[in-house]
C-alpha positions in Angstrom: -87.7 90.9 -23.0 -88.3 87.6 -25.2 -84.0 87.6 -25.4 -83.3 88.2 -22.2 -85.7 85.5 -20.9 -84.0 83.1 -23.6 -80.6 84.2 -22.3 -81.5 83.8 -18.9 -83.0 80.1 -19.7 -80.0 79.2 -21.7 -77.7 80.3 -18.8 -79.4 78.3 -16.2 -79.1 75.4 -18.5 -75.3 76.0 -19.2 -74.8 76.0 -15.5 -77.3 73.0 -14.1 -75.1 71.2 -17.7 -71.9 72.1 -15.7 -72.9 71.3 -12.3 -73.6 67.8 -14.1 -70.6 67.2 -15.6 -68.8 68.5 -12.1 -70.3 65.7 -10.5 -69.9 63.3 -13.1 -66.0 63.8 -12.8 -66.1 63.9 -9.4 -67.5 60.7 -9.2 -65.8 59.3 -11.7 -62.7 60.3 -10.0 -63.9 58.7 -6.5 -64.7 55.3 -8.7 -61.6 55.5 -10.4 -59.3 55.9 -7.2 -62.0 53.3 -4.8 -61.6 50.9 -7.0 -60.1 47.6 -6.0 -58.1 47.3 -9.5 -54.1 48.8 -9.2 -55.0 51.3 -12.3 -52.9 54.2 -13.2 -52.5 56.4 -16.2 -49.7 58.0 -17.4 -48.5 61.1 -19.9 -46.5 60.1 -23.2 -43.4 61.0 -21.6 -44.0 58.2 -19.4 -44.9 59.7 -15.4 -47.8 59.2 -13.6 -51.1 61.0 -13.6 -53.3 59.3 -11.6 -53.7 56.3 -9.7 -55.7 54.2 -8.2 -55.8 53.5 -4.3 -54.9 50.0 -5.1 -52.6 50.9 -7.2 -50.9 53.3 -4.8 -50.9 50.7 -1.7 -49.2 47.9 -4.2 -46.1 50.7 -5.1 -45.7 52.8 -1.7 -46.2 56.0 -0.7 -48.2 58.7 -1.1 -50.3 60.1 -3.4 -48.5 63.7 -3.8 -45.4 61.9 -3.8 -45.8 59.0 -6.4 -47.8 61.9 -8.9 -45.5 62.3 -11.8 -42.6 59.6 -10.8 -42.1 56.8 -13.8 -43.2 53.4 -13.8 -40.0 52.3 -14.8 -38.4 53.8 -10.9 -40.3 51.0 -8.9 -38.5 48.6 -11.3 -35.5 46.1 -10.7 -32.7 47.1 -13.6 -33.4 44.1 -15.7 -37.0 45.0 -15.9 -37.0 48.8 -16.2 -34.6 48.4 -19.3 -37.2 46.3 -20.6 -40.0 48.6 -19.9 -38.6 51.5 -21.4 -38.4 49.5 -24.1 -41.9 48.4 -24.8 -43.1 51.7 -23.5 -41.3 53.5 -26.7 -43.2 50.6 -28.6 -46.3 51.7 -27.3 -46.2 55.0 -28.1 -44.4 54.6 -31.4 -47.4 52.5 -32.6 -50.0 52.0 -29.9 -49.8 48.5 -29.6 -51.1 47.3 -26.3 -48.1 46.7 -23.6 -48.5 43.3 -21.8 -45.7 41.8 -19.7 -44.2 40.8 -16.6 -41.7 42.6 -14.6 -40.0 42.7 -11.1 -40.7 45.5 -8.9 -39.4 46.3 -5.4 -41.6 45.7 -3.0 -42.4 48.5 0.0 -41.3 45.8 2.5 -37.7 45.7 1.3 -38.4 42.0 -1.1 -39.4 41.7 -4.9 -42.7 41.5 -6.2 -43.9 40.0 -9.5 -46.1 42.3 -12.0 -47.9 41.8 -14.9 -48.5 45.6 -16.3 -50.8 46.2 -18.9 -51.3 49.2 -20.8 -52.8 51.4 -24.1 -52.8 54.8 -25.6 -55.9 56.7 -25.4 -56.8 59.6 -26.9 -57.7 62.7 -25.7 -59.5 65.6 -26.4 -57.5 67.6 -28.5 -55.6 65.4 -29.7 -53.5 64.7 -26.3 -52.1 61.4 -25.5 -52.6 59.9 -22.5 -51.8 56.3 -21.4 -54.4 54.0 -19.3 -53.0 51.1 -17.5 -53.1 48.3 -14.7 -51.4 46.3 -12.3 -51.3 42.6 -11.3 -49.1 41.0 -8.7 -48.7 37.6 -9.7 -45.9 36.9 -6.8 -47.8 34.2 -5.2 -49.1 32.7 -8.4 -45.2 32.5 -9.5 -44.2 30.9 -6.3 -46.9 28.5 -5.9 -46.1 27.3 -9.9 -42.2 26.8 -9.3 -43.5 25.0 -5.9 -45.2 23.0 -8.2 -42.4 22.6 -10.8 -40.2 21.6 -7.9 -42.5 18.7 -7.0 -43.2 17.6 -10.2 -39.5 17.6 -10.1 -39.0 15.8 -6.9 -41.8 13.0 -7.9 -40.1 12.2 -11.1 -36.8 12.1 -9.5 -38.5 9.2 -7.2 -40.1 7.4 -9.7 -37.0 7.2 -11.7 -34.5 6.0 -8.1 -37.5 4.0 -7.2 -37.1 1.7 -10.9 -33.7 1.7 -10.8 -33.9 0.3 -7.2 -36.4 -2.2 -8.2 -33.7 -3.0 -11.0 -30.5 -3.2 -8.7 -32.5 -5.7 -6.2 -32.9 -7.7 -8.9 -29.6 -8.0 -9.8 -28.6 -8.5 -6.3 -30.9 -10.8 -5.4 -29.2 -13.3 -8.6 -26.3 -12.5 -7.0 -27.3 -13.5 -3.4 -29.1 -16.5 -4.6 -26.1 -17.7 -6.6 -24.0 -17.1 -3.8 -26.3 -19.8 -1.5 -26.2 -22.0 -4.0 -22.7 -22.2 -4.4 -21.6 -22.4 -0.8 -24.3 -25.2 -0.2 -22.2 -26.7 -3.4 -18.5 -26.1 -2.6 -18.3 -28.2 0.8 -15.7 -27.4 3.3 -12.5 -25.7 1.1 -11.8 -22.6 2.7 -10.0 -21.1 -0.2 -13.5 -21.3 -2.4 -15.7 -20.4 1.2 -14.0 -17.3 1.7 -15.0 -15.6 -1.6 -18.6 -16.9 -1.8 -19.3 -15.8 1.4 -18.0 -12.4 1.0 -20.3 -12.2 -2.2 -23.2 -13.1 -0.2 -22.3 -10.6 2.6 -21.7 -7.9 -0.1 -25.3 -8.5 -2.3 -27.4 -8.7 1.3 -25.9 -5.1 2.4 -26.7 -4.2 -1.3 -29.9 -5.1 -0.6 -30.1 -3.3 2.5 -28.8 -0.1 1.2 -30.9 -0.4 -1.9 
C-alpha cells in the first residue's frame, strides 16, 4: 500500500514536472518567435529551424515555407560565396560569424545585413546554430550620404581657394592693364593690346 502510494505520488509529480516543462517551451517558443529581434537558428548543414517573426517579415514568406531553406538562398552571389565560407569556419572551429552581406529584398531591391551567429550545443551532443539579423540599409546609405558631402564640401573649399587665388592674379593683371593705358597715350598699336588685357582679366573675374 506504502508503494503504491509512493508510486502514485511520484507519478503525479512526473506529470505536474512535464506539464511545467510543456509550458515552459511553449512559452519560450511564443518569446522566441514575438520577439522584435530577426533571430533564427539553424542545423550544421546550414537550413533553417526556426525563426523569429521579425526575422521572417525581414526575408519573405512564410513560415512553412522558409523552414529548412539556407541562409545563403536570400543572398546576392558575391555574398552567399562568402557565407558559405565563414559558415564552414564556424562549424569547423566555432568561432563566432560576424559580417555584412547583401540580401534581396521582398520588394524586388537589396538590402544590407549584418548576420551574426554561434554554435550551440545540444543535448546529446547535437549541433545547432543560434543567430540574428540586422538591416543596416539605411545606416549604409545615410553614411555614403555623408561621405558624399564631406566629399562635396571639400571639393568647395578647395575651388573656393583656388578662386580666391585666380582673382588675385587677375586683379594684378587688371590693375596693370589701367595703369598702362592711363600711361601709353593715344598710339593705337600699344591701346589695342592693353585693352584687350583688361577686357580679358574683368571677364576672368566675372567667371571666377
Amino acid at each position: 500500500l506504502v508503494a503504491s502510494i509512493f508510486d502514485r505520488r511520484f507519478a503525479l509529480l512526473a506529470e505536474n514536472e512535464a506539464t511545467l516543462l510543456r509550458r515552459s517551451e511553449e512559452r519560450f517558443r511564443k518569446l522566441y518567435r514575438k520577439t522584435p529581434l530577426p533571430l533564427f537558428s539553424m542545423n550544421p548543414q546550414g537550413q533553417l529551424t526556426d525563426l523569429s517573426d521579425a526575422c521572417l517579415s525581414l526575408l519573405g514568406g512564410t513560415y512553412e515555407g522558409l523552414i529548412g531553406r539556407r541562409l545563403d538562398t536570400f543572398m546576392l552571389p558575391g555574398s552567399s560565396e562568402r557565407w558559405r565560407e565563414d559558415f564552414r569556419r564556424l562549424i569547423a572551429d566555432g568561432s563566432r560569424l560576424d559580417g555584412e552581406y547583401q540580401f534581396n529584398a521582398k520588394d524586388g531591391g537589396t538590402i544590407d545585413v549584418v548576420a551574426s551567429a554561434q554554435v550551440e550545443l545540444a543535448e546529446g551532443g547535437a549541433l545547432s546554430v543560434l543567430g540574428g539579423l540586422v538591416d543596416v540599409t539605411a545606416r549604409n546609405r545615410t553614411e555614403a550620404a555623408l561621405r558624399q558631402a564631406q566629399k562635396m564640401e571639400s571639393l568647395g573649399q578647395m575651388t573656393g581657394g583656388v578662386a580666391h587665388d585666380f582673382n588675385n592674379l587677375l586683379a594684378v593683371i587688371i590693375g596693370s592693364a589701367e595703369m598702362l593705358r592711363k600711361r601709353v597715350g593715344d598710339d593705337p598699336r600699344l591701346l589695342r593690346p592693353i585693352e584687350a588685357t583688361y577686357e580679358a582679366g574683368r571677364r576672368g573675374a566675372m567667371l571666377t
